[in-house]
C-alpha positions in Angstrom: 162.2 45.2 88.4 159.2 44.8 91.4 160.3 49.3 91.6 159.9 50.4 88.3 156.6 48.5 87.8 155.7 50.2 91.1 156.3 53.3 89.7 154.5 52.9 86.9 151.9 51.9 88.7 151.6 55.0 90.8 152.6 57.4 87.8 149.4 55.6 86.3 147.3 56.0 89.4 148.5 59.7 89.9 147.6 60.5 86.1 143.7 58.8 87.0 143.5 60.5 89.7 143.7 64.0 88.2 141.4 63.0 85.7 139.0 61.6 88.0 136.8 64.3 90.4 137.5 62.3 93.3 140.7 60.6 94.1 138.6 57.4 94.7 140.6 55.2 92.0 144.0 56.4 93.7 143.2 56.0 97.0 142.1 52.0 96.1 145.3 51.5 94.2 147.5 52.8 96.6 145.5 50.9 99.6 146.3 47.3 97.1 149.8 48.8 96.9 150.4 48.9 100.4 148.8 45.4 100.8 151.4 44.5 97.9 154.3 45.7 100.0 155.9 43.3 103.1 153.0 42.5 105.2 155.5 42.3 108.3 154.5 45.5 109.8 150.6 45.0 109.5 150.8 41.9 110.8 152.9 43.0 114.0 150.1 46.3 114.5 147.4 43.7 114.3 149.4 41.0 117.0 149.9 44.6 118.9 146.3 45.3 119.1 145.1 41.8 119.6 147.1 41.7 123.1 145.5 45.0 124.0 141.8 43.5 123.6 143.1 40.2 125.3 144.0 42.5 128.0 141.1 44.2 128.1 139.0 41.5 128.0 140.9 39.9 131.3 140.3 43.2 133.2 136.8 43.1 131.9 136.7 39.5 133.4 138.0 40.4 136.5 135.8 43.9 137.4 132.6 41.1 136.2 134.3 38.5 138.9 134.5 41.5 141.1 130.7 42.8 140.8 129.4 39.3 141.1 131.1 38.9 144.8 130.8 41.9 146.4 127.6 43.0 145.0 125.8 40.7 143.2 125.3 42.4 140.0 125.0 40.6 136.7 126.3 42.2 133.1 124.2 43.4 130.7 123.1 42.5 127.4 125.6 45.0 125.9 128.3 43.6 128.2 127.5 40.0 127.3 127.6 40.4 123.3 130.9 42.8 123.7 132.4 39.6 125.5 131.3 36.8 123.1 132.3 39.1 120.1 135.7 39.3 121.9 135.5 35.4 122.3 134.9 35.0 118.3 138.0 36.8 117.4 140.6 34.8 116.1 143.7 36.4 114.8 145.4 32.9 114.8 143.9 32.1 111.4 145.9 35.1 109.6 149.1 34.5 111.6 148.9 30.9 110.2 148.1 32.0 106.4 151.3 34.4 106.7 153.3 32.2 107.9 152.7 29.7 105.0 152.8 32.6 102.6 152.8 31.3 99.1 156.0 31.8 96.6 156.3 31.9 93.1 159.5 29.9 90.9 161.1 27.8 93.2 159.6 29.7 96.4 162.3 32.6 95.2 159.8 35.3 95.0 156.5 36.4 96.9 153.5 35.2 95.1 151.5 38.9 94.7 147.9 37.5 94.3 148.5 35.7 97.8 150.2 38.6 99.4 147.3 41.0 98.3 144.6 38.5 100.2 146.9 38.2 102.8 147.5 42.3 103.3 143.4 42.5 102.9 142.7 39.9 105.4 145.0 41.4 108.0 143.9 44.8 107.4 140.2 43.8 107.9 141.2 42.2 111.5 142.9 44.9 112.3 140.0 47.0 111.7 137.4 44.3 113.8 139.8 44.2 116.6 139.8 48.2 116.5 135.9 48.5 116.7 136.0 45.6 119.8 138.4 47.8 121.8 136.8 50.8 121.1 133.3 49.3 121.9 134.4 48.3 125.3 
């Protein structure tokens, strides 16, 4: 049942999209469809890229550490507000909600409405801990 209204969905969002000049409409359903979908394999890319910028961070720690010692050099500005935006991440908050991921009838299947937040919130920390890592 969840296919063929999935199809239908995309057959309607194929026939917008070749009546609209820019694919704009299709490009928004198929980004909700894909939130839609199991939000498994977001979810691991964004506990992926979260250990990178933790990593980061703690060799960022340790050249600062390093700097301070042996030459006596403080970090800058930029430095400093890279550091406390790193700080201000938290990740654990969407790990949490998809772990208590709502269910419709009996908890028998996935409540849609809750798995489209969810798919919107983890793609929007995904894309926060992207511009951290690539700030560095």
């Amino acid at each position: 049942l969840f296919s063929v209204a999935m199809e239908a969905i995309g057959a309607i969002a194929s026939v917008c999209g070749c009546l609209c000049a820019t694919n704009v409409l299709q490009d928004s359903v198929r980004q909700q469809l894909n939130h839609l979908k199991n939000p498994r394999p977001k979810l691991e890319e964004l506990e992926k890229k979260t250990k990178e910028l933790n990593a980061l961070m703690e060799h960022m720690n340790t050249e600062l550490n390093l700097a301070r010692r042996e030459y006596g050099k403080e970090p800058t500005p930029q430095v400093k507000l890279w550091i406390e935006n790193v700080q201000k991440f938290d990740s654990h908050q969407v790990v949490e909600k998809s772990r208590n991921e709502k269910r419709c009838l009996c908890r028998c299947f996935p409540n849609y409405c809750s798995r489209l937040e969810l798919g919107e919130l983890i793609e929007n920390k995904i894309n926060e801990v992207t511009e951290l890592i690539l700030e560095k």
